[in-house]
C-alpha positions as CSV (number, residue, x, y, z in Angstrom):
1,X,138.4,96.5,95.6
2,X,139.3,99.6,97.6
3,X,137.3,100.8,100.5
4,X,137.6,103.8,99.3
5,X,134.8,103.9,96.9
6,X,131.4,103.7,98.3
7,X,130.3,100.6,96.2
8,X,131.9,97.6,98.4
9,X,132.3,98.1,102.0
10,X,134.3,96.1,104.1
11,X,133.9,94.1,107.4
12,X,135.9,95.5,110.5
13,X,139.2,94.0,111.6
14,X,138.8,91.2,113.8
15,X,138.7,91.5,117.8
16,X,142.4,90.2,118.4
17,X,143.6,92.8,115.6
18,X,141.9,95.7,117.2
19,X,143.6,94.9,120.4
20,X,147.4,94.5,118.9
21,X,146.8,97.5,117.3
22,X,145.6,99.6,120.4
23,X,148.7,98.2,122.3
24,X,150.9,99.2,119.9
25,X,149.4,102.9,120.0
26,X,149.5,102.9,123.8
27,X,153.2,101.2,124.2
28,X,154.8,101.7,121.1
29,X,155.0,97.8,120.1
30,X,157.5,97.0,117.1
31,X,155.7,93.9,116.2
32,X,122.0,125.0,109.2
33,X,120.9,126.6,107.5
34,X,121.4,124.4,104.6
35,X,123.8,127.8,102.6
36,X,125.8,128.0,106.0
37,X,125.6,124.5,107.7
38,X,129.6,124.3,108.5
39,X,129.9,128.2,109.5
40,X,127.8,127.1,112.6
41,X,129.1,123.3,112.7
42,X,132.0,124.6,115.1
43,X,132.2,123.0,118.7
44,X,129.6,125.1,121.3
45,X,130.3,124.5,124.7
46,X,130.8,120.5,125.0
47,X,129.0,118.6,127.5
48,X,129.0,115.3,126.5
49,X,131.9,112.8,126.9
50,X,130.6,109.4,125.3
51,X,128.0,108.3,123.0
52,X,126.0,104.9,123.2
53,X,124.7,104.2,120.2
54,X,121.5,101.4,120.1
55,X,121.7,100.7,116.3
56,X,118.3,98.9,115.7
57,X,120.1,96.6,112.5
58,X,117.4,96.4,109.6
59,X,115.1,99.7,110.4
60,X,112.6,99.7,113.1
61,X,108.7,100.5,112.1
62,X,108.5,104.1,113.6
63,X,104.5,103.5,113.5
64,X,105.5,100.7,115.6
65,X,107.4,102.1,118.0
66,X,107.5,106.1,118.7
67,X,105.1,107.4,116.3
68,X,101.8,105.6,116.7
69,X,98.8,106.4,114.7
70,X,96.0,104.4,115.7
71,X,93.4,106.8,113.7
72,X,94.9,105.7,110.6
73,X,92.9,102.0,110.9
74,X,94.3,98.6,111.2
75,X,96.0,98.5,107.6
76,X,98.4,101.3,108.9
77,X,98.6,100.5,112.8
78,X,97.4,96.7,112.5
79,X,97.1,95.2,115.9
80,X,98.6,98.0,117.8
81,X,95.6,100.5,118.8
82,X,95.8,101.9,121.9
83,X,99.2,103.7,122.3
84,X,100.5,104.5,125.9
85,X,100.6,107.9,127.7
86,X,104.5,108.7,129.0
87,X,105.1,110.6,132.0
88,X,105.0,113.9,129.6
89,X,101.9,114.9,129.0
90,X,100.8,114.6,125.7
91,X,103.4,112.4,124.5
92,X,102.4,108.8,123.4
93,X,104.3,105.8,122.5
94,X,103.6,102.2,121.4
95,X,101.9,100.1,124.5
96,X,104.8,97.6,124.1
97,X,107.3,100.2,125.9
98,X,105.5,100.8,129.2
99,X,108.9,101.3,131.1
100,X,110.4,103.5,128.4
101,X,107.0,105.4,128.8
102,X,107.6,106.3,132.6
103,X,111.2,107.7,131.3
104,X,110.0,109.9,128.4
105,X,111.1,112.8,130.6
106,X,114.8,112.0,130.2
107,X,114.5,111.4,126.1
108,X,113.5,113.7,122.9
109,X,111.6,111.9,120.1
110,X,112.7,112.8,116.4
111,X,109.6,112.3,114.4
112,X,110.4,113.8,110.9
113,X,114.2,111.7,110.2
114,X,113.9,111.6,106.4
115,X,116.3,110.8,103.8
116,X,114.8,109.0,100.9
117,X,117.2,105.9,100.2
118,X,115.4,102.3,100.8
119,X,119.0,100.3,101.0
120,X,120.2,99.1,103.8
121,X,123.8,99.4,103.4
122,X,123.2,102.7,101.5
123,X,120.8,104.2,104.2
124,X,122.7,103.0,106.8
125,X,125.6,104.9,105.3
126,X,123.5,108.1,105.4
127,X,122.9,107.5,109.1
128,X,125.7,106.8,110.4
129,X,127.7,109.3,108.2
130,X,125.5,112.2,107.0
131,X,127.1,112.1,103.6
132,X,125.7,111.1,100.3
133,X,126.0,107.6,99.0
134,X,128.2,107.3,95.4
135,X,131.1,109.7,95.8
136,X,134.6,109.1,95.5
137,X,135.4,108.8,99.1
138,X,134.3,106.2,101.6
139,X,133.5,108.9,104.7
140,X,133.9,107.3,108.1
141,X,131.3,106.6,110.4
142,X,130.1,108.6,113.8
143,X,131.9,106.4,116.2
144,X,135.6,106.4,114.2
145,X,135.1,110.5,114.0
146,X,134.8,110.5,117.8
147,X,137.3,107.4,118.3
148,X,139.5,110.2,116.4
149,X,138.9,113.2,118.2
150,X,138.2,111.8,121.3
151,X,140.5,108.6,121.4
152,X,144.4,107.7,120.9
153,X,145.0,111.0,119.2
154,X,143.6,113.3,121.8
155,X,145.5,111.8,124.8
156,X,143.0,108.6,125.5
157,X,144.6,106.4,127.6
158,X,142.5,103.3,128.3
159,X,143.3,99.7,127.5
160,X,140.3,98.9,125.9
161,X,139.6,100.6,122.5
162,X,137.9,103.5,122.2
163,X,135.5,102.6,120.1
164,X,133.6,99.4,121.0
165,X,130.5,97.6,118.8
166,X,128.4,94.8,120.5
167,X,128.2,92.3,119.5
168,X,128.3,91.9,115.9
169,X,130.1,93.8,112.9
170,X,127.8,96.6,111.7
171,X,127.5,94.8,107.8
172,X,128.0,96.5,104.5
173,X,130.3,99.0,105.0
174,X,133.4,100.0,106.6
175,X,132.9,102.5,109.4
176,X,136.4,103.7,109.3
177,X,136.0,104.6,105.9
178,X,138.9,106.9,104.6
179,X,140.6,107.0,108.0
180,X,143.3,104.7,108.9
181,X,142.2,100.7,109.9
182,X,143.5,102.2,113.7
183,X,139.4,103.7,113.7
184,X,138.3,100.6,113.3
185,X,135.5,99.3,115.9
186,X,136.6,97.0,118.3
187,X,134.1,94.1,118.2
188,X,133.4,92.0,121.3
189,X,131.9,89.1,119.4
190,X,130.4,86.9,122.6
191,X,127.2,87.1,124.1
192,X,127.2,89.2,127.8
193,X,123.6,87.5,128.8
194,X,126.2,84.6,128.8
195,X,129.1,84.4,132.1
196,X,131.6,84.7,131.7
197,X,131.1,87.2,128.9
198,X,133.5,85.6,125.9
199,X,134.9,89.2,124.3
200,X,137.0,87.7,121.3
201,X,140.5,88.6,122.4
202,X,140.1,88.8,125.7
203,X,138.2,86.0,127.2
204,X,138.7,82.7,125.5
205,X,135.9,80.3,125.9
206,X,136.8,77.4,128.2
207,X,140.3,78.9,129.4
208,X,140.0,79.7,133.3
209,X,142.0,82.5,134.6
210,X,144.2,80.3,136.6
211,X,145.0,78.4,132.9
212,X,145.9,81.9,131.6
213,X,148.0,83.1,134.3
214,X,150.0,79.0,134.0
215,X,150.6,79.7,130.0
216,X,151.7,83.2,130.7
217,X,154.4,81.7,133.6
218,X,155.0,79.3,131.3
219,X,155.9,81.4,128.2
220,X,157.9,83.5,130.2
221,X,159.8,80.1,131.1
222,X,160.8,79.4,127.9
223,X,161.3,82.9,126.7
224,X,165.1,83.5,127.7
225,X,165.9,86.3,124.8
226,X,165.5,88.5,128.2
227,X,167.9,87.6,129.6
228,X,170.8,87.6,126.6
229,X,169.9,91.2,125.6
230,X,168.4,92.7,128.8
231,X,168.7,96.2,127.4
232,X,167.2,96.3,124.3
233,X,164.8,98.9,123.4
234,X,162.8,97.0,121.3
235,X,162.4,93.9,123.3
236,X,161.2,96.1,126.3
237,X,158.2,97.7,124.2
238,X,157.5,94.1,123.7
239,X,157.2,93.2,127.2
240,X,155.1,96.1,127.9
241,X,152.8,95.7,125.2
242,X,152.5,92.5,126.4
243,X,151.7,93.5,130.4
244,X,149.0,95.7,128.7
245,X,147.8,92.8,126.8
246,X,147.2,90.7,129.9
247,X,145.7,93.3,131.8
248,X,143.0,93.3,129.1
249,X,142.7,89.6,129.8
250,X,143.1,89.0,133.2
251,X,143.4,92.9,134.7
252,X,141.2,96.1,134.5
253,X,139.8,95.7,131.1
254,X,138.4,92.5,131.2
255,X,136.9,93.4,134.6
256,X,134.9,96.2,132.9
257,X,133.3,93.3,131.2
258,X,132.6,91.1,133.9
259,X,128.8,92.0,134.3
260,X,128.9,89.2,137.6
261,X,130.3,92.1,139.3
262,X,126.7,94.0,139.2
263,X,124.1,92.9,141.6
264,X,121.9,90.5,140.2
265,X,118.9,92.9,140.6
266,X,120.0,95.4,138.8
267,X,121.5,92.8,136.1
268,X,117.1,91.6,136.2
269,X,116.3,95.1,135.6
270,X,118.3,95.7,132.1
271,X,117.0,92.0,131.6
272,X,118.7,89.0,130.9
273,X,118.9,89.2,127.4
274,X,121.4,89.7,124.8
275,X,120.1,93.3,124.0
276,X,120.0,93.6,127.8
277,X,122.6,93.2,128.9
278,X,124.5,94.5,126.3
279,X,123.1,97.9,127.4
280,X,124.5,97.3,130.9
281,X,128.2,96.4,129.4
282,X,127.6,99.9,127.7
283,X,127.3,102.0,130.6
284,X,130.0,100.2,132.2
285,X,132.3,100.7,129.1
286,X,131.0,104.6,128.9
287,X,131.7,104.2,133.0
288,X,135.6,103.4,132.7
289,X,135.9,106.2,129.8
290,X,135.1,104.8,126.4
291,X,133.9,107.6,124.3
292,X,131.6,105.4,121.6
293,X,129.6,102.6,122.5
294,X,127.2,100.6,119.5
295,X,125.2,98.1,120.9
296,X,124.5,96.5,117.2
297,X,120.8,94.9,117.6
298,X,119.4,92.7,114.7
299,X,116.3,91.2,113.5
300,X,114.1,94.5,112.8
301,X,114.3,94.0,109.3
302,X,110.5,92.9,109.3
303,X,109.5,92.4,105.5
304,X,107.4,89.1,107.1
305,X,104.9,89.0,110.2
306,X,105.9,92.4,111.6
307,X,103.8,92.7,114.5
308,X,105.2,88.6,116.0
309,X,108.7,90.3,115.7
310,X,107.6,94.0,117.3
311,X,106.3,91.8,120.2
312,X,109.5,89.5,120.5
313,X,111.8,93.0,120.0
314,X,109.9,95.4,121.8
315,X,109.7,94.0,125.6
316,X,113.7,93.4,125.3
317,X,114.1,97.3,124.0
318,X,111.8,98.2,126.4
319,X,113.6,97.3,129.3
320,X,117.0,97.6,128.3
321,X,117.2,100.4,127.1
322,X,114.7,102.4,130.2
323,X,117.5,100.3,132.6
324,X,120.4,102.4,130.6
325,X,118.8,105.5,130.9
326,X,117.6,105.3,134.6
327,X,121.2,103.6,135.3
328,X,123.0,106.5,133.8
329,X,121.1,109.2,135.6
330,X,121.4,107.5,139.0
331,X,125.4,107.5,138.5
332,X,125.0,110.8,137.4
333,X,126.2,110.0,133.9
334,X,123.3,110.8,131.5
335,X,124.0,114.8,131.5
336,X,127.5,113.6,129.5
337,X,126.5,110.4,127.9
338,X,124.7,111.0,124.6
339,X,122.2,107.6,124.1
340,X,121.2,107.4,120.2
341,X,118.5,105.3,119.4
342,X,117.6,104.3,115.7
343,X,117.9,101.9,112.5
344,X,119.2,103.2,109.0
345,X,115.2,103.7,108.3
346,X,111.5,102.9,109.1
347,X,109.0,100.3,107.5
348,X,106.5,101.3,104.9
349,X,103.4,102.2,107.2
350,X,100.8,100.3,105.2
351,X,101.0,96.9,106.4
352,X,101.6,94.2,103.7
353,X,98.8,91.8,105.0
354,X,99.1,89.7,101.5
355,X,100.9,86.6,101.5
356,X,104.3,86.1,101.8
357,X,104.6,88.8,104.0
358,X,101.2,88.3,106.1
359,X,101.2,91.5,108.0
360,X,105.1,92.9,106.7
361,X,106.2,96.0,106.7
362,X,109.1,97.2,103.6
363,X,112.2,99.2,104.1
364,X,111.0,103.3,104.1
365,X,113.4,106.4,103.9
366,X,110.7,109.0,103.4
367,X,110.4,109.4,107.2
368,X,111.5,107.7,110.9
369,X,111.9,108.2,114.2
370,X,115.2,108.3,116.5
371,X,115.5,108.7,119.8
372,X,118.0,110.9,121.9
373,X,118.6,112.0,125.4
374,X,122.1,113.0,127.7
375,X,125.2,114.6,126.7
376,X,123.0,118.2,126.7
377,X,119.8,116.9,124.7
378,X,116.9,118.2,126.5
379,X,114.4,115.0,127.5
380,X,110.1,115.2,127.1
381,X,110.0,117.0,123.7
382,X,109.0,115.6,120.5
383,X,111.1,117.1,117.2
384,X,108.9,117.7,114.0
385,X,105.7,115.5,113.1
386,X,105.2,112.9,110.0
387,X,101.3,113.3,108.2
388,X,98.4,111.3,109.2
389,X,99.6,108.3,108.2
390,X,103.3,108.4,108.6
391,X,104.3,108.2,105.2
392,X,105.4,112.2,104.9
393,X,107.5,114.5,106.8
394,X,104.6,117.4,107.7
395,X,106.8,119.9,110.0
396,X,110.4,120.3,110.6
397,X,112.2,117.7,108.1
398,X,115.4,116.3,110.1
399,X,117.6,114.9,108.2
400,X,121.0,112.5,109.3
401,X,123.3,115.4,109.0
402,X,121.4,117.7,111.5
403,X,121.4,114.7,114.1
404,X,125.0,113.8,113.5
405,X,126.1,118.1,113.6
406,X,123.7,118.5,116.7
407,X,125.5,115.5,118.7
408,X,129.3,116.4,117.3
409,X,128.3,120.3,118.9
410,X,127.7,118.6,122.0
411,X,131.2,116.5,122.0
412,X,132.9,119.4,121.6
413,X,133.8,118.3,118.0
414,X,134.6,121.2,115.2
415,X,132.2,120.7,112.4
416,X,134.9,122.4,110.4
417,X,137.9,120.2,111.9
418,X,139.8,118.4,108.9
419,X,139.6,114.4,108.1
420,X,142.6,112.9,107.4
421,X,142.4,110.9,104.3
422,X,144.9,109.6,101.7
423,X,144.4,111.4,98.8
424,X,145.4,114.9,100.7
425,X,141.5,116.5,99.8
426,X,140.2,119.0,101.9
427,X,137.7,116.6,103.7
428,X,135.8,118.0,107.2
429,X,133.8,116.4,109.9
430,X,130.5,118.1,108.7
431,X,130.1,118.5,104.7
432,X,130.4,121.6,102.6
433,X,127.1,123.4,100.9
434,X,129.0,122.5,97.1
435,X,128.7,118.6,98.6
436,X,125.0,119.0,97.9
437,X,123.9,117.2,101.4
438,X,120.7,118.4,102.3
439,X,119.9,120.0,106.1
440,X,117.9,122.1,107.9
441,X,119.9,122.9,110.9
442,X,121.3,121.2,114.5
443,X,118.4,120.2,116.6
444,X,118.2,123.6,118.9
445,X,114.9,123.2,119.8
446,X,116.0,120.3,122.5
447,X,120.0,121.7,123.1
């Protein structure tokens, strides 16, 4: 079926593919208002140059995580009573994330997220679009609009891709939707808690460098074709795409994701999980000038014994994700990296204590958190409030478009700029009033 209608998305191309087709970009290889949203979606002044996006697969419990509410009683907050103060005052956060609590200065809390859907594959479409689910076109997700406006086509010159997802596919859609396969993630596959880090593509598993510089000596050996036609155009784009190729492997870009060249410490700090070190990979990636990093993090799709998974998840968010952000500001990078933090929803705040679920918590659209700081986000603010319980938006509704508008303005991305697509319609980056996508305006209040 095509990708092009919104009711079978695809998996991304595969690692190897993502790869051929970046060299053959780079060498040439044969082989707010809600009335007037777009009139104010054009680019302000743009201070962020990369996003890392920490997709929290499955929806994480917002009550759970940065919207306690320990008055509501046990059935709403179950085991987790006593939130945390952060270093802002007044502020308060889940006592799971002490270290993320001691960097609440550097982040904005989004309280009031709401969009209504309960699918996965159809929320996280919302999300990681701002478009409405059902319409004739498949509309690409944030990281291929900034792989387009930021990557091959506006002069990016790295060997790695420009838009990266670790570790795992995002699921049920496609995220280059209309666009061409060329805005297709790049996914590492591996595991970088693991040395060396096996990126599908670019480190094979078992196959020391030495081995991979002896087959290369030994395929140019047997290749002669060199030598019998030593000016043709077409074999020279060959042999460069082929130099880039094994400078992915062997050069530059695998280096970027050889985390053995950090100090151990700091490797401790991020913690030496998957989720952990994926974040350090992230700010090396953003480091050597990737514009869109999505660290793809499973499991919080908690329908069963919530609060055993919150305390398995949390400590590894906790102290990945403060690493990133006190990483970043050391190196001076956080004022130009954008760090996005959420799931494609929350989790119903009445905890499911009946069996099967023994203290569950559903899928829930109706309001959620994110999390954003960098790129020109302001850090220690809190953005609109849910009710008493968490189960309604109560002041300032946020919904996926403002986010996704708020964080183009900063990229210096046109909300009016045209999508290429291949039916020749008038598609933009940010939708039209006649599209019927509700909003209530970029995020001001912390830009």
């Amino acid at each position: 079926m095509s990708k092009y209608k919104n009711s079978n998305p695809l998996s991304g191309i595969s690692r190897r593919e993502a790869i051929r087709r970046g060299l053959i970009a780079a060498g040439g290889l044969m082989l707010a208002d809600n009335l007037s949203f777009r009139a104010f979606a054009g680019a302000p002044s743009s201070r962020a140059k990369a996003v890392i996006q920490l997709w929290m697969w499955g929806g994480p419990s917002h009550l759970d995580t940065f919207d306690p509410k320990p008055e509501a009683g046990n059935d709403y907050c179950g085991p987790f009573k006593t939130p945390i103060e952060t270093n802002v005052p007044g502020i308060k956060i889940c006592e799971l994330l002490p270290l993320l609590a001691k960097q609440a200065d550097k982040y904005s809390i989004i309280r009031s997220l709401t969009h209504g859907n309960n699918g996965h594959e159809t929320a996280a479409y919302i999300v990681q679009t701002g478009r409405v689910p059902g319409g004739r076109l498949v509309y690409p997700c944030v990281g291929a609009v900034v792989s387009l406006f930021k990557g091959y086509d506006a002069g990016y010159k790295g060997l790695i891709p420009p838009y990266i997802v670790m570790t795992e596919p995002l699921g049920r859609f496609s995220p280059d939707g209309f666009l061409s396969e060329r805005y297709q993630p790049f996914v590492t596959g591996g595991n970088p808690a693991q040395t060396p880090f096996a990126v599908e593509g670019v480190v094979a598993p078992g196959i020391t460098e030495e081995r991979q510089r002896d087959r290369r000596e030994l395929l140019h050996q047997l290749n002669t074709l060199h030598h019998v036609t030593p000016n043709d155009a077409e074999l020279a784009a060959s042999n460069r795409a082929e130099q880039q190729a094994y400078d992915m492997i062997l050069g530059d870009g695998a280096k970027v994701f050889d985390l053995s060249q950090e100090k151990p410490e700091l490797r401790d700090r991020y913690g030496r999980t998957k989720f952990g070190q994926s974040c350090l990979a992230a700010r090396r990636l953003v480091e050597h000038g990737v514009p869109f990093v999505t660290i793809n993090s499973p499991g919080w799709d908690t329908h069963k014994e919530n609060f055993q998974a919150m305390r398995r998840l949390l400590p590894d968010l906790d102290k990945g994700m403060s690493a990133l952000l006190q990483d970043l500001s050391d190196r001076g990078l956080l004022d130009s990296t954008i760090v996005w933090w959420s799931g494609e929803f929350g989790r119903t705040p009445k905890v499911q204590w009946e069996e099967p679920w023994n203290g569950g918590r559903g899928h829930y659209g109706k309001v959620f958190s994110a999390v954003v700081a960098g790129g020109g986000f302001k850090g220690g603010h809190v953005v609109g409030t849910s009710d008493a319980k968490g189960e309604e938006v109560k002041e300032r509704p946020v919904y996926p478009v403002d986010l996704l508008g708020s964080m183009y303005g900063l990229l210096g991305i046109d909300g009016n700029a045209k999508l290429p697509n291949p039916y020749g319609l008038d598609t933009r980056v940010m939708p039209a009033p006649d599209e019927g996508v509700p909003s209530a305006g970029w995020l001001k209040e912390i830009m």
